[in-house]
C-alpha positions as CSV (number, residue, x, y, z in Angstrom):
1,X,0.0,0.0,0.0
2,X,1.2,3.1,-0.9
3,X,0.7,6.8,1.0
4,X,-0.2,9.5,-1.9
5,X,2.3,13.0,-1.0
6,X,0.1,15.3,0.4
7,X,-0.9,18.4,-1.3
8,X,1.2,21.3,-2.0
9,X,-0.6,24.5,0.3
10,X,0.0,28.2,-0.7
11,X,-1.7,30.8,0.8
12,X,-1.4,35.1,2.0
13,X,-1.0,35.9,5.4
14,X,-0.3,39.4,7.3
15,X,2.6,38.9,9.5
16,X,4.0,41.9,12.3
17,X,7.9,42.0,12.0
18,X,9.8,44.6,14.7
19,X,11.6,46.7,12.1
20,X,13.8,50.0,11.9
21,X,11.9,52.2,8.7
22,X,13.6,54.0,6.1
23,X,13.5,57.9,5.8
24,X,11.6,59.2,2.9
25,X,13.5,59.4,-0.6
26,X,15.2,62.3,-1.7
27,X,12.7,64.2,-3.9
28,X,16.1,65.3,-6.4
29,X,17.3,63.0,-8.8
30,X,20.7,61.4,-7.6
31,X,23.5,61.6,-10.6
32,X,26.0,59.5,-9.0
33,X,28.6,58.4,-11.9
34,X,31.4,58.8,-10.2
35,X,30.6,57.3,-7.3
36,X,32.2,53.9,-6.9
37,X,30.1,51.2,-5.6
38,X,31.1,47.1,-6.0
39,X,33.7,48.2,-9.0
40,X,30.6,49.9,-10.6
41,X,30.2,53.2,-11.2
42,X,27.0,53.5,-8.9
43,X,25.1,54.8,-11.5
44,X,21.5,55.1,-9.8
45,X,19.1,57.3,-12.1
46,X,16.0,57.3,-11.8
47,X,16.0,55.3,-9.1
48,X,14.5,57.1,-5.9
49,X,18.1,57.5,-3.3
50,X,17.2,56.7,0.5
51,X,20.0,57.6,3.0
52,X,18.4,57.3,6.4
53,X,17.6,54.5,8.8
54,X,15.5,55.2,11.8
55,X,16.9,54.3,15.8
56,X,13.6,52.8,16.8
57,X,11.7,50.1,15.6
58,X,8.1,49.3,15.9
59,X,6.0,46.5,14.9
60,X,5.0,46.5,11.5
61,X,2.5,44.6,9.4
62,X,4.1,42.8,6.2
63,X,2.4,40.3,3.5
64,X,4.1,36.8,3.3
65,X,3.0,34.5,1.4
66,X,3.1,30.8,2.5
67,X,4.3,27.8,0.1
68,X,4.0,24.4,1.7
69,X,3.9,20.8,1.4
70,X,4.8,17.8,4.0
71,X,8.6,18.7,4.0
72,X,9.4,22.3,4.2
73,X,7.7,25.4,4.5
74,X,9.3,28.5,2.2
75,X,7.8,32.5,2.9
76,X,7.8,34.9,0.6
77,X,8.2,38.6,1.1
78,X,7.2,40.5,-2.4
79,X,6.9,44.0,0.1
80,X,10.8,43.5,0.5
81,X,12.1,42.5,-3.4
82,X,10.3,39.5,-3.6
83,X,12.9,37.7,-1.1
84,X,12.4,34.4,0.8
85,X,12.4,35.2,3.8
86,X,11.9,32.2,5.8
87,X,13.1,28.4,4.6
88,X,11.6,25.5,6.8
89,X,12.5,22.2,6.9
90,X,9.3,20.8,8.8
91,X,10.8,17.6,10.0
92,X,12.8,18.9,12.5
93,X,11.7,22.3,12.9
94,X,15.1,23.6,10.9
95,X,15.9,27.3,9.6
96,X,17.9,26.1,6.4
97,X,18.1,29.6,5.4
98,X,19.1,32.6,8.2
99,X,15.8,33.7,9.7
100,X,16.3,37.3,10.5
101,X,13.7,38.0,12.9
102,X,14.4,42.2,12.8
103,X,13.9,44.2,9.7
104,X,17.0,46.6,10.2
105,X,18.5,47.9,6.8
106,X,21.7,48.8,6.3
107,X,22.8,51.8,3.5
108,X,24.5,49.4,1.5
109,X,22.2,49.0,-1.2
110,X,22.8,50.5,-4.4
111,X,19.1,52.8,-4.0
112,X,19.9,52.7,0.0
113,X,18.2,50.4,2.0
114,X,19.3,46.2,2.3
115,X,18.9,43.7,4.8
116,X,20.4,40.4,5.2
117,X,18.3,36.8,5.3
118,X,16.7,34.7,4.0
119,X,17.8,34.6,0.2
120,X,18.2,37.5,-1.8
121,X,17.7,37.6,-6.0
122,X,20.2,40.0,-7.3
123,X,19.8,41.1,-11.1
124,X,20.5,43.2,-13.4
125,X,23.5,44.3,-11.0
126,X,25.4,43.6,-7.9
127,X,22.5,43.7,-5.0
128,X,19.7,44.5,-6.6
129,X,19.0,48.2,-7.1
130,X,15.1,47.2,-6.0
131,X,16.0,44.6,-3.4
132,X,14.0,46.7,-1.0
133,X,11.4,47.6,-3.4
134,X,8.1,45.8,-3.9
135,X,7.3,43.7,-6.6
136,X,4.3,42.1,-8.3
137,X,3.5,38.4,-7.7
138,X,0.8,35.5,-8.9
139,X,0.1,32.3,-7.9
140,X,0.6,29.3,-10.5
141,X,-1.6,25.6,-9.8
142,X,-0.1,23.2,-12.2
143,X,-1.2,19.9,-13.6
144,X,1.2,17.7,-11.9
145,X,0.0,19.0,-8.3
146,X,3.2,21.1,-7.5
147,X,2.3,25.0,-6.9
148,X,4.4,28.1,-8.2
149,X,4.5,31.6,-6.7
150,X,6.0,33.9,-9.2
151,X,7.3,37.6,-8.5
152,X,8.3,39.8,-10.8
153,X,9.5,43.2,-11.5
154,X,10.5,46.0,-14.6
155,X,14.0,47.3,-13.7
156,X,13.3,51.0,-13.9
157,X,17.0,51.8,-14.9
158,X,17.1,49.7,-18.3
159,X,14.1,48.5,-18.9
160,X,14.1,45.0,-18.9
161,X,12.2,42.1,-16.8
162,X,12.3,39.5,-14.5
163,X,10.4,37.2,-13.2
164,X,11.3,34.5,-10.4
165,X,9.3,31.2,-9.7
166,X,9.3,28.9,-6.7
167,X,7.9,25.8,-7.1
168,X,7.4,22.9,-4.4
169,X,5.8,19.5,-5.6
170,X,4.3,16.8,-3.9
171,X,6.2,14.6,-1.9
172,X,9.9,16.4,-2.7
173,X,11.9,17.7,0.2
174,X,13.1,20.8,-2.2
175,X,12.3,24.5,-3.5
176,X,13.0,25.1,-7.5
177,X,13.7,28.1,-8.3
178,X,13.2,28.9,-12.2
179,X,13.7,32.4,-13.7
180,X,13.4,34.0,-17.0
181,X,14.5,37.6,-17.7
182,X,13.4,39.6,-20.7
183,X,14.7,42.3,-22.7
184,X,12.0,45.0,-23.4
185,X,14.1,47.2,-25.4
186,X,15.4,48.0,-28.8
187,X,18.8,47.4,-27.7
188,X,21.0,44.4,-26.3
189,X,21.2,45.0,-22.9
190,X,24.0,43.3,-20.3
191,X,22.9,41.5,-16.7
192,X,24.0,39.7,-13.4
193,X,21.6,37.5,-11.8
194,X,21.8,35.0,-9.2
195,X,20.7,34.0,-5.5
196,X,22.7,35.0,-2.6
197,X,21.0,32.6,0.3
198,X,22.2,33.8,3.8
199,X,22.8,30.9,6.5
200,X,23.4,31.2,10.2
201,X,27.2,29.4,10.6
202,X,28.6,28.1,14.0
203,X,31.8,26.4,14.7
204,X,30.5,23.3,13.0
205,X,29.7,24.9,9.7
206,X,31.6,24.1,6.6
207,X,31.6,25.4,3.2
208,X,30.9,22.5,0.7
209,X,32.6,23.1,-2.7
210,X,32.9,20.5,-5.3
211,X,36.1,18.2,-5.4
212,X,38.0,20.2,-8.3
213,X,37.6,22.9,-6.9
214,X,41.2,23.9,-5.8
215,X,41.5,27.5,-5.6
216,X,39.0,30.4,-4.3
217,X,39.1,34.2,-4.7
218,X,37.5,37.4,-3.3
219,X,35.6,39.8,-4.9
220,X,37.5,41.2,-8.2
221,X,40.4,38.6,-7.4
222,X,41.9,41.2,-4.9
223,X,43.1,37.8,-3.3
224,X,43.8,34.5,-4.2
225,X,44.3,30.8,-1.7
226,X,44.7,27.2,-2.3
227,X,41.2,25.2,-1.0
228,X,40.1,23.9,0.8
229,X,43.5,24.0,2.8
230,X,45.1,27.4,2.7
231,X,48.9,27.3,2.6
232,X,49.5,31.2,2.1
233,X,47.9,34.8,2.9
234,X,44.3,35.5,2.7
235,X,42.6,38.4,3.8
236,X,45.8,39.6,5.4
237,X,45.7,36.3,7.9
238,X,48.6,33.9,7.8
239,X,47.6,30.2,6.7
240,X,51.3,29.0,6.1
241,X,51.1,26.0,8.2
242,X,48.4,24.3,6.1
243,X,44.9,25.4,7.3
244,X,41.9,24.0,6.2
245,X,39.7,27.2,5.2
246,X,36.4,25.5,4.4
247,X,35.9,25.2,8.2
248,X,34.1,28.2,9.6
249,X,35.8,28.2,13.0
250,X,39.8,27.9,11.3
251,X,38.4,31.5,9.9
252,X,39.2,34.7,12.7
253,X,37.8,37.8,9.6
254,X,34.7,37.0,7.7
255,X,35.8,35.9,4.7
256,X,34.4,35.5,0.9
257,X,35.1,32.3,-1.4
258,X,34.5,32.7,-5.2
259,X,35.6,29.4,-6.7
260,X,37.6,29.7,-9.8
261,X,36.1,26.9,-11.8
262,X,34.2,23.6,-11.5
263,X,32.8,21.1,-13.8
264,X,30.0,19.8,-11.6
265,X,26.8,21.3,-10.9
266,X,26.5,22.3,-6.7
267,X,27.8,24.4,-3.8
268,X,26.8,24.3,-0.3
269,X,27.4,24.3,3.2
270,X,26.6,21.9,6.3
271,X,26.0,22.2,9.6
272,X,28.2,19.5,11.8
273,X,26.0,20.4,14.5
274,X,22.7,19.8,13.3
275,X,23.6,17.4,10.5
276,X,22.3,19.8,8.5
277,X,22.8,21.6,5.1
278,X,21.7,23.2,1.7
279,X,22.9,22.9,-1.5
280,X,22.5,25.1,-4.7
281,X,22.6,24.0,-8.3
282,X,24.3,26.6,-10.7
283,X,22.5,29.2,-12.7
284,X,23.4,28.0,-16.2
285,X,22.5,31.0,-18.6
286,X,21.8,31.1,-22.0
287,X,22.2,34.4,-23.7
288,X,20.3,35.6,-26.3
289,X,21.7,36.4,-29.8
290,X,23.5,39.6,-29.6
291,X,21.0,42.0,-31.7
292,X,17.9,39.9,-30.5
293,X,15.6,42.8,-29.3
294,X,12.5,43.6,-27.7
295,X,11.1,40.5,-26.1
296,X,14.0,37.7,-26.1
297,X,13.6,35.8,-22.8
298,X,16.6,34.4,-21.2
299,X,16.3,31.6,-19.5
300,X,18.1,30.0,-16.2
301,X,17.8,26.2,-15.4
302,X,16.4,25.3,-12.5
303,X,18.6,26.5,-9.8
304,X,17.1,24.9,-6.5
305,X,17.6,24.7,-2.8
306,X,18.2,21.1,-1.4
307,X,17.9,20.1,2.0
């Protein structure tokens, strides 16, 4: 006898988050060429600037909306980019994302405002010039039983689109993520886009890389080390006596891995602790042809979130 997966839930619900507010925007547009801002030149027109955070928080009401089958739980927050902000795993009660239970921004953003948690989709550049924007979302039923909430969202800056689906089936312990971006334009237009998943790390965390991968960078290969054991400098700390780097608690700065190359198709991190962990598939892109025009979609392969 056989057990059919139970059904795959979604629903809208108003949840009160404590959370530090933003200031109003500046009513004059910000020309802001020169300023430089992840090697970019912080180009932020027409985008509305914010540059102040409030001390005191207050309680304030946000919509989330809920995607759930028997395994894991995902939230959604479209009033805050269309971020997950929560990431269940309902067998053990398990945060496989960071929870951040405070909205407090930090000016880090390109616009202003950012926060950390949950997991983050940056595109067309570096973190996400609307990441604390709001953007549109649907709800999808499909014929196979699995559900799909899609966001989505016209970059004001060039133009184009995205839009982002999460899907959970019946029965599967894991989130797919599938987006497609669109150029709306006359012209070919460049883009970043990928997921930036925050997790809560211990001493008995470890950074899970893929077996040819043999050396790691920072951002704009400022800095180069051997991995997963360090035998050099990185991030002015001395690893010369062999020092195994993927472990979170050999690590005294905080630290950023960008692996150089891989053929296999994962990274992830576990949790010693809790015998826990997530994994990520790649975002394998396929660009349009270089004069395609208004209305090529790009698509991404079903990056996903494992537990």
């Amino acid at each position: 006898m056989t057990t059919k997966p139970a059904q795959v839930s979604v629903w809208e619900k108003t949840v009160e988050i404590p959370t530090y507010e933003v200031g109003e925007p500046d009513r004059n547009p910000m020309f802001l060429e020169k300023r430089v801002y992840q090697g970019s030149s912080g180009r932020v027109y027409p985008l509305p600037v914010i540059d102040k955070i409030h001390d005191e928080k207050v309680l304030k009401p946000y919509q989330i909306i809920f995607l759930e089958n028997e395994y894991v739980q995902i939230q959604i927050m479209p009033q805050i980019g269309g971020r997950i902000y929560r990431a269940i795993d309902k067998t053990n009660n398990y945060d496989f994302v960071y929870h951040n239970q405070v909205i407090k921004p930090a000016l880090v953003g390109l616009a202003g405002p950012w926060i950390s948690g949950g997991i983050e989709f940056n595109w067309p550049q570096h973190h996400r010039p609307n990441t604390y924007g709001e953007v549109d979302w649907r709800i999808e039923e499909n014929p196979d039983g699995s559900k799909t909430v899609w966001v989505g969202e016209i970059d004001r800056m060039y133009g184009t689109k995205v839009s982002t689906g999460f899907t959970l089936y019946p029965g599967k312990a894991y989130l797919e993520i599938h987006a497609q971006m669109y150029n709306r334009t006359s012209e070919p237009q460049t883009f970043l886009w990928w997921a930036n998943p925050a997790v809560a790390v211990n001493d008995h965390t470890q950074s899970v890389f893929p077996p040819d991968v043999h050396a790691v960078f920072d951002h704009g290969k400022r800095d180069v080390s051997k991995f997963p054991i360090a035998t050099g400098t990185y991030y002015k700390q001395d690893y010369s006596a062999g020092v195994d780097i993927s472990k979170y608690r050999n690590i005294p700065v905080p630290t950023s891995y960008m692996a150089y190359h891989s053929d296999y198709d994962f990274v992830g991190g576990y949790d010693h602790a809790w015998t826990q962990g997530f994994c990520m598939s790649p975002i394998n892109i396929f660009p349009p042809a270089k004069n395609s025009g208004r209305g090529v979609t790009v698509n991404l392969v079903k990056p996903g979130i494992v537990i």
